[in-house]
N, C-alpha and C positions, 0 to 999 in steps of 0.2 A: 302405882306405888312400886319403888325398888323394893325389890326380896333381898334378903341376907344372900353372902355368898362367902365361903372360906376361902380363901388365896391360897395356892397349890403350896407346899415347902420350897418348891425352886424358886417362887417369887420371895418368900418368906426369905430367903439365902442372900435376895439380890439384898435386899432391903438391910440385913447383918453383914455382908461382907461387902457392899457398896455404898451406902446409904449413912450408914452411922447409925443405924436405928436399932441396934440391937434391942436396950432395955425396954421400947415400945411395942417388939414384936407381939405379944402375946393381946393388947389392945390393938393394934393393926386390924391381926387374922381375926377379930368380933366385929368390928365396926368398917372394914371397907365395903363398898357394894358394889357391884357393874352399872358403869354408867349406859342407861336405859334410851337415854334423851339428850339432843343438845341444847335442850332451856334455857333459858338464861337464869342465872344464878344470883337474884337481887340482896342486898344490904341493904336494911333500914337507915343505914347512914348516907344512900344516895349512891351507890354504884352499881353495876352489874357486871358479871361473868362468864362465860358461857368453857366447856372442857373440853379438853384438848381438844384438837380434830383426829381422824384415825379411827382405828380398832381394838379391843383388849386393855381399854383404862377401868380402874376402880375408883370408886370414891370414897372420901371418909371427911364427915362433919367435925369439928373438935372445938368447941367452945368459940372462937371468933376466926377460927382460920379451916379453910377448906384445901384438904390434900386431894392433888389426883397421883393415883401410881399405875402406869403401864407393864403389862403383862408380857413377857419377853421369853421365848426358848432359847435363853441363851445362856451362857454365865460368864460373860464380860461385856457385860456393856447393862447400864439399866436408865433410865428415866424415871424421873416424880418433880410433880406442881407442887405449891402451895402458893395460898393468896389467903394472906391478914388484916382484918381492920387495924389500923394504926390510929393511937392520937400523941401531938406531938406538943411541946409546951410554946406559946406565941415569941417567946426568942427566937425560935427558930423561923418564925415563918416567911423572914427577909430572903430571898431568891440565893444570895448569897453565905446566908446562915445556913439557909437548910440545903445546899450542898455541900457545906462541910459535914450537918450532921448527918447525913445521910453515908459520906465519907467515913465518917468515927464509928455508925453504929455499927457497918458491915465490914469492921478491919478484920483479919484475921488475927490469931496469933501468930505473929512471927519469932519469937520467943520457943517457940514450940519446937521440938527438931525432928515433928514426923510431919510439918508442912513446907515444902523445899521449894523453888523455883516457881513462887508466887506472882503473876503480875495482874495487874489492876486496870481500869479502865472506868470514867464516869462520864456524863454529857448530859448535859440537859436537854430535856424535850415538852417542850411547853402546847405541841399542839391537844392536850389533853386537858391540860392547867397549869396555870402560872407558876406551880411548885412541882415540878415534875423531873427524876429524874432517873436514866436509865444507866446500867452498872454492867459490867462484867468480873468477872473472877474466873482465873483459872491456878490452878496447880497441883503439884505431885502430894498423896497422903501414902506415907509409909508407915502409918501406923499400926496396922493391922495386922495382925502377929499370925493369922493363920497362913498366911502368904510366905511365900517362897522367901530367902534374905534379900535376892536383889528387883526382888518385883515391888508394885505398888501398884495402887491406881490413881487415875488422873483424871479429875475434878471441872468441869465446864460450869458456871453458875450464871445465868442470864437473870437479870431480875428490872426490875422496875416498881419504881418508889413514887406516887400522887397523891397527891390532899386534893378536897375535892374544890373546886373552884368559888364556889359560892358558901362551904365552910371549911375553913384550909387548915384548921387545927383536928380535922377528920379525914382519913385515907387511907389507901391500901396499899399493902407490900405486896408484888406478886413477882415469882421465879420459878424459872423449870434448872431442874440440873440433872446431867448426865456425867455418869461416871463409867470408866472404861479401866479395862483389865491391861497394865502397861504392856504384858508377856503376849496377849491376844488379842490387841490394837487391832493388828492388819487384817481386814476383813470385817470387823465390828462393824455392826449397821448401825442407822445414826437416822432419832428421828428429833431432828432436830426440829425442821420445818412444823413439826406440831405442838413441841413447845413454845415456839413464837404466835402460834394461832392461839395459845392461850394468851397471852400476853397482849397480842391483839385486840383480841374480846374484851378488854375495858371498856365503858360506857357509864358515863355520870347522866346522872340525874339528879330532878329534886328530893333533898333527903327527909325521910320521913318521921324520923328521932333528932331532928336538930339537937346538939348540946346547947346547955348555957341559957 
């Protein structure tokens, strides 16, 4: 069984000044744990899991979506998972629907003038399921007012989007993002490679809450 564990203030800082998690913080530092094991992490709706690869991640359950956040001595550069049960409505589930939607639900705002030099990326990737699609996002967030006027940080978002094969109106979101200090870029460590071993760890199975 995980034990409870508090997350230092240095993580708690990445999480507020990288993250966007400010008004979460205070539910974070109660509910993350140290990940114990690399189990796999099943849903009744027919997928599994498994966290990061590596050293120094936490975990935290929240209703249908499972956060990992990695533990970092640093203060520019941070990493955190997530992976969500999705369900999506049957217009969508034409190969060609559900990359647009997939396209429309993850826009940013560009409207916004603290997200600058935005570009986008999408492909589909069918060796998982027929409705399968992986994304990138990167760009600059100047919003964050504790920062220097001409600094920011800069935003990497890997993510991947499946329904699951055999019920395709059931599936999961899953994405790691790393955020970087634009002032202390050089030399920032980058774990990248184990954000992708989460994303990897997908595995459908038969699901055991069929809907409908």
């Amino acid at each position: 069984m995980l034990r409870q564990s508090v997350i230092s203030p240095l993580v708690l800082l990445f999480i507020i000044s990288l993250c966007g998690c400010a008004s979460q913080t205070n539910s974070f530092s109660n509910r993350y744990f140290p990940v114990k094991n690399n189990k796999k992490r099943e849903s009744s709706l027919g997928f599994s899991i498994t966290p990061p690869s590596g050293a120094g991640w936490f975990e935290k359950l929240n209703d249908n979506s499972l956060y990992y956040l990695k533990r970092i001595k640093t203060n520019n550069y941070s990493i955190y998972t997530k992976a969500t049960e999705i369900h999506i409505p049957d217009a969508d589930l034409e190969a060609e629907s559900f990359l647009l939607f997939v396209k429309q639900s993850r826009q940013l705002n560009v409207n916004s003038s603290d997200y600058r030099n935005i570009s986008t990326s999408y492909s589909v990737n069918p060796e998982l399921s027929p409705l399968c699609v992986r994304y990138y996002q990167k760009y600059e967030d100047h919003g964050n007012k504790n920062l220097k006027r001409d600094d920011f940080v800069e935003i990497q978002k890997n993510g991947l989007v499946c329904m699951h094969p055999d019920t395709l109106s059931d599936g999961v979101e899953m994405f790691y993002v790393e955020s970087f200090l634009r002032s202390q870029a050089n030399g920032a460590p980058s774990y990248k490679a184990e954000g992708e071993s989460f994303l990897g760890s997908l595995e459908f199975h038969t699901p055991l809450n069929k809907r409908g």
